[in-house]
Every structure is written in C-alpha cells, then in structure tokens.
BAFI-3210 file (N, C-alpha, C; in Angstrom, 3 decimals, decimal comma, padded with zeros to 6 digits):
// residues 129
n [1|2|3|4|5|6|7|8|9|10|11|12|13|14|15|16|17|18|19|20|21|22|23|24|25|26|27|28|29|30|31|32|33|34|35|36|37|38|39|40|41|42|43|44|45|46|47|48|49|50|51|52|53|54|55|56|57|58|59|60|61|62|63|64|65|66|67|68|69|70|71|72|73|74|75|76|77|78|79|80|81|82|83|84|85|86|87|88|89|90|91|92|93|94|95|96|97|98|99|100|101|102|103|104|105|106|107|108|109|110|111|112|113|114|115|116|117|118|119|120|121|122|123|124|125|126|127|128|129]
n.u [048,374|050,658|054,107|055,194|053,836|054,446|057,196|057,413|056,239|057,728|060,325|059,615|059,247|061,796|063,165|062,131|062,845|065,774|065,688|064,920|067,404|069,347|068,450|069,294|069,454|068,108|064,200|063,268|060,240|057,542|054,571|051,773|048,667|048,760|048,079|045,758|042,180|040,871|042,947|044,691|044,394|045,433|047,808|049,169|049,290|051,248|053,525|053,987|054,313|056,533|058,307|058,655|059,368|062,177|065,495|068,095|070,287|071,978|074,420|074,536|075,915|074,022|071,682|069,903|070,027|067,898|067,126|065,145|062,867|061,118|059,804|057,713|057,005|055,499|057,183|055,980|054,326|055,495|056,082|054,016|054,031|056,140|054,857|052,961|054,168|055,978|054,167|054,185|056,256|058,353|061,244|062,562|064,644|064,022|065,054|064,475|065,013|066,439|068,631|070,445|071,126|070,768|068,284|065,440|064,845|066,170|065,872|065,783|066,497|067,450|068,745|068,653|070,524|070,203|068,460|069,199|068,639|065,841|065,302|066,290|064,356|062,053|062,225|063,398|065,834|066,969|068,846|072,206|074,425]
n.v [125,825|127,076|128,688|127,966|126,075|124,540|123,927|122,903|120,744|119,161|119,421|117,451|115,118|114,819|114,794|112,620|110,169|110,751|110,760|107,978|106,668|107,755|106,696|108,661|111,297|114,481|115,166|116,998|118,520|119,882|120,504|120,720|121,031|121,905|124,743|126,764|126,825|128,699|130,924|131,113|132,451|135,271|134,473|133,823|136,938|137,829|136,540|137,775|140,402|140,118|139,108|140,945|143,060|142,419|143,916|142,795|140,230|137,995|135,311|132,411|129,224|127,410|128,626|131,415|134,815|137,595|140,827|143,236|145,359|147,624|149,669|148,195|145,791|144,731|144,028|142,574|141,571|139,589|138,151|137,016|135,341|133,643|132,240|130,649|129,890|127,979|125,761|124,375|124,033|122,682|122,306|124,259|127,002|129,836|133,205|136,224|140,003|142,695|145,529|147,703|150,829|150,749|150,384|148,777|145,056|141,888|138,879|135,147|132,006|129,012|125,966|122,041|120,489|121,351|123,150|124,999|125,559|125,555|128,032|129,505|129,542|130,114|132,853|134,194|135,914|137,846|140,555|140,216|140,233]
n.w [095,180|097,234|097,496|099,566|100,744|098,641|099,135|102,209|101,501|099,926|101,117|103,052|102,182|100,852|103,653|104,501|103,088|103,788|106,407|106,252|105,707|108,220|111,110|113,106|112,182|112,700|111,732|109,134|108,729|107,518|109,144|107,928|108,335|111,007|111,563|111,361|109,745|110,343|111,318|109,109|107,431|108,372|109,352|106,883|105,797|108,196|107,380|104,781|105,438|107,213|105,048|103,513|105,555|105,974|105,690|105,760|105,537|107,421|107,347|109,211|111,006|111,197|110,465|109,625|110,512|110,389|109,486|110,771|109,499|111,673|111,440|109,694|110,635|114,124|117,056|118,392|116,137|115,220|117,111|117,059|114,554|114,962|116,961|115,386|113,199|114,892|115,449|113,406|111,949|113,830|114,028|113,975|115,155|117,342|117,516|118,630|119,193|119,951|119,779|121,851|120,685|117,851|114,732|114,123|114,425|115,151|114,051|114,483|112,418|113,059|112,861|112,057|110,257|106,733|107,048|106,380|103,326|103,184|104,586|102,630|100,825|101,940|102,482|100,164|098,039|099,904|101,158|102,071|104,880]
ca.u [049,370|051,663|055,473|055,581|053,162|055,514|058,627|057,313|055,826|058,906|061,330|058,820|059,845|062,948|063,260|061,287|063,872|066,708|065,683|065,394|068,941|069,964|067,655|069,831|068,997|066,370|063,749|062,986|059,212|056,396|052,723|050,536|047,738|049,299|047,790|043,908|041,752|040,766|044,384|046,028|044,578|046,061|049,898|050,232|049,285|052,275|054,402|053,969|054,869|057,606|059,548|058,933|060,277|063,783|066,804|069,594|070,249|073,450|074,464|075,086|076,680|073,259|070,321|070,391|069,790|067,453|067,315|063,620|062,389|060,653|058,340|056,668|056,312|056,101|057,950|054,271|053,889|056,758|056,171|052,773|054,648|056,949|053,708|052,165|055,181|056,631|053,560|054,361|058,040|058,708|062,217|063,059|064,883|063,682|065,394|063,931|065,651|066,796|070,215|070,904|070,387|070,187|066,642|065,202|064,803|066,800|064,689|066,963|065,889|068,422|068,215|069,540|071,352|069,307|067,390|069,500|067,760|064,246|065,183|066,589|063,528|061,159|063,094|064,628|066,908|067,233|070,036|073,273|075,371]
ca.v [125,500|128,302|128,551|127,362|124,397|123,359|123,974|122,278|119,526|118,795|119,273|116,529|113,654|114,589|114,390|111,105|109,668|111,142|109,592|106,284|106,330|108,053|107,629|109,889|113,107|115,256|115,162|118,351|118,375|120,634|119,646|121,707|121,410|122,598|125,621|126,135|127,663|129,953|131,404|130,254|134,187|136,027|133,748|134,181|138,161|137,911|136,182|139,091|141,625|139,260|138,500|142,557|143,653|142,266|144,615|142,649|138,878|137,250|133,756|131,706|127,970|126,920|129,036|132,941|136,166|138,868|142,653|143,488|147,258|148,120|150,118|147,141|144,984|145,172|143,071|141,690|140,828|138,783|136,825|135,950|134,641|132,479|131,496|130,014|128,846|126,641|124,667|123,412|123,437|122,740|121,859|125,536|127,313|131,040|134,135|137,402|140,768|144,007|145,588|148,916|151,996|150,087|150,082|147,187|143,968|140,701|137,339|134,672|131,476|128,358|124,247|121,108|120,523|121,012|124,014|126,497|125,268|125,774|129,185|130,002|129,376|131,271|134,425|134,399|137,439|139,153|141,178|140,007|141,392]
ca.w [096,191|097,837|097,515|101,427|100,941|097,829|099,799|102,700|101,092|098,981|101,775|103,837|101,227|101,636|104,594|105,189|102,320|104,056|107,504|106,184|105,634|108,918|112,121|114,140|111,411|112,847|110,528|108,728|107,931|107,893|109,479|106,654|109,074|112,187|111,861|111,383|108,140|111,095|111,801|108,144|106,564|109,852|108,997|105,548|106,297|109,012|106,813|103,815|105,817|107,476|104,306|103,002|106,394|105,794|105,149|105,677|106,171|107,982|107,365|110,872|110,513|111,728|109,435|109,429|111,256|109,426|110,416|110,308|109,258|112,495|110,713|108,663|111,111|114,898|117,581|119,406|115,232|114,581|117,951|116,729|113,870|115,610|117,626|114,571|112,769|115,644|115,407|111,209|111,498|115,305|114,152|113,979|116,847|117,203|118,952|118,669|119,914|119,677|120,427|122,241|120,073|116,749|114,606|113,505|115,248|114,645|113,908|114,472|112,688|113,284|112,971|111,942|108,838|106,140|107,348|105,495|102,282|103,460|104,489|101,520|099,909|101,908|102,689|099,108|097,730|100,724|101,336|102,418|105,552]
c.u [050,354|053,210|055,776|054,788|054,114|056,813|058,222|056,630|056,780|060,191|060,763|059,622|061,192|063,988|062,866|062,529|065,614|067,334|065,469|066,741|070,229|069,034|068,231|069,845|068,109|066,043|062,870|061,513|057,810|055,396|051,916|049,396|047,635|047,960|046,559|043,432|041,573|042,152|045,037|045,768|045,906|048,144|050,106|050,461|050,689|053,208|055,032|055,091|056,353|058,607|059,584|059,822|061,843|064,617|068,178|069,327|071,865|073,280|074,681|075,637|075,306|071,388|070,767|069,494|069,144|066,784|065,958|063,576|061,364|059,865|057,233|056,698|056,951|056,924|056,688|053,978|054,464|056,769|054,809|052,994|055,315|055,500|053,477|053,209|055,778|055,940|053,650|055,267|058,294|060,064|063,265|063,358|064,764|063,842|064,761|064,844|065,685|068,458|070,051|070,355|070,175|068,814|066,572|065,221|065,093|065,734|065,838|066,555|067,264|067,325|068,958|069,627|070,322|068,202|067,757|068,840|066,543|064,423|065,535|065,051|062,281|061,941|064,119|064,769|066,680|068,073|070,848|074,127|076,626]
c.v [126,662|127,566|127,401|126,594|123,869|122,789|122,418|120,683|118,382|118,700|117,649|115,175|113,746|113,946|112,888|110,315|109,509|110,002|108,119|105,514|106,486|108,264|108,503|111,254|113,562|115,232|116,770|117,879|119,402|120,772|121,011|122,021|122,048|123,996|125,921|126,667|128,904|131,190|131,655|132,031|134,877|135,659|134,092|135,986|138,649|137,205|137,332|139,958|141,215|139,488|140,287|143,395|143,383|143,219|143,454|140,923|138,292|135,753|133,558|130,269|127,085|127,247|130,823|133,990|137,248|139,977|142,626|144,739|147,358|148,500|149,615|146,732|144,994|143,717|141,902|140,393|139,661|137,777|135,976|135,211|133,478|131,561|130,453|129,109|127,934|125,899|123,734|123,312|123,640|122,296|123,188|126,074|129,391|131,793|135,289|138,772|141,534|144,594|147,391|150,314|152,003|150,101|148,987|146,068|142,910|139,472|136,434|133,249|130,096|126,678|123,238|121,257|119,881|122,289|125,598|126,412|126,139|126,812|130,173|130,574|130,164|132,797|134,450|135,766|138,212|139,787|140,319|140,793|140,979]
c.w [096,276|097,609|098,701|100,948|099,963|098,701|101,311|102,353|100,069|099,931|102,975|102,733|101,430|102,649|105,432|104,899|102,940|105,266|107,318|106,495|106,964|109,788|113,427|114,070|112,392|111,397|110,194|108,187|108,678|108,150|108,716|107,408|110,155|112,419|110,825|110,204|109,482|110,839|110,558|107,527|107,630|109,676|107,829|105,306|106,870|107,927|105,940|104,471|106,421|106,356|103,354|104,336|106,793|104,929|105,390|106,426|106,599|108,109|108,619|110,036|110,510|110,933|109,373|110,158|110,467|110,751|109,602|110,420|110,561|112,510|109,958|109,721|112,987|115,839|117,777|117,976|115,280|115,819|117,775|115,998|114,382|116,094|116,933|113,627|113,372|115,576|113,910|111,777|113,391|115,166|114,219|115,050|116,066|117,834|117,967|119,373|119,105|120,443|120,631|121,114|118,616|116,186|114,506|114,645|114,152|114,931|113,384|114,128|111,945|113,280|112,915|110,627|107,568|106,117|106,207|104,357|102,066|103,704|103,978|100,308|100,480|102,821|101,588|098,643|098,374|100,773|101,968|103,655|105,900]
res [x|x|x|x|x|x|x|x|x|x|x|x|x|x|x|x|x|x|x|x|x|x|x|x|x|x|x|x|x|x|x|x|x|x|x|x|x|x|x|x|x|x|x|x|x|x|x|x|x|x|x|x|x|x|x|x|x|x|x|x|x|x|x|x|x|x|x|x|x|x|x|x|x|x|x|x|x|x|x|x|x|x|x|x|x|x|x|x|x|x|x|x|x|x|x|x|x|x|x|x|x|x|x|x|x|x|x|x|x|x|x|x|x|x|x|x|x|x|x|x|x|x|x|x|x|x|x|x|x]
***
C-alpha cells in the first residue's frame, strides 16, 4: 500500500465518521479506483516528478500554492495531473498558472476544511514561502 492509498484511505473513515456528525461538511474522500491500472503507472510517474518539482510552498486559508521547477516538470504535465487527480479527490479545487517574467509555474490546490491535512501529507517538507 502507497503513502497516498494510506492517506486516502485513512482520511476516507474520517471523513465518513466526521459526516455522520455534520451532513452539511463536504466530505473529504478519495475513490482509489477512480483512476484505471491502465493510467495508475503514468499518475504515480506524474506525481514523482510533481512532489520533486516543488521549490517553494505558500500557505492559503483554504490549502496551499506550490512554485513548480519548470524544468522537472512541464505545464501540459501538471494538467494531466490535475486530469487524473480530480477524478479520486473531486473535492479538490485546482488553478494552474504562471505570472509575467517569473520561472516556475504555480499549482494551486484549495478545499474544504480538512484538506490542509491531506496536503500536508502528500506534498510533505516542502519549502515554506
């Protein structure tokens, strides 16, 4: 079992537990199958290079903002990513961009309360900005 299947499979109880108590939460939970044996080499590939291409992470009130190395991984990548990750965690909100004469590209990944956790846990000890 992978970090991300624990995480998500541990934040899923959670979350079930959670929503018992409150059905107005969104419920944080991750569909493991979502995404196919075909596809699943091709994501954890994109992920790799994903969580190595972070320099710098910024808290938000909402989840956090990471500055991606440009040179690891490209933009086209990182939207195939999103592609494949909105289908497990569709509770995730996902901006993408770039700013003026800046390197790097920002991956912007935001939710409901509760999300900062989970993306603690797979984008752990990144940098700080």
């Amino acid at each position: 079992m992978t970090i991300a299947t624990a995480v998500c499979v541990s934040i899923l109880y959670v979350s079930v537990c959670a929503g018992a108590q409150d059905s107005a939460a969104p419920v944080i939970a991750c569909n493991l199958n979502a995404i196919g044996a075909a596809e699943r080499p091709r994501y954890i590939n994109l992920m790799k290079r994903l969580r190595a291409a972070v320099r710098a992470r910024t808290e938000l009130p909402d989840g956090f903002s990471y500055k991606q190395d440009e040179s690891a991984i490209t933009r086209k990548e990182i939207a195939e990513w999103i592609a494949m990750e909105r289908l497990c965690c569709p509770f995730l909100v996902f901006r993408q961009g770039a700013s003026g004469k800046q390197t790097g590209w920002a991956l912007t990944l935001t939710g409901p309360a509760g999300v900062k956790a989970l993306l603690l846990q797979e984008f752990p000890g990144q940098q700080r900005k």
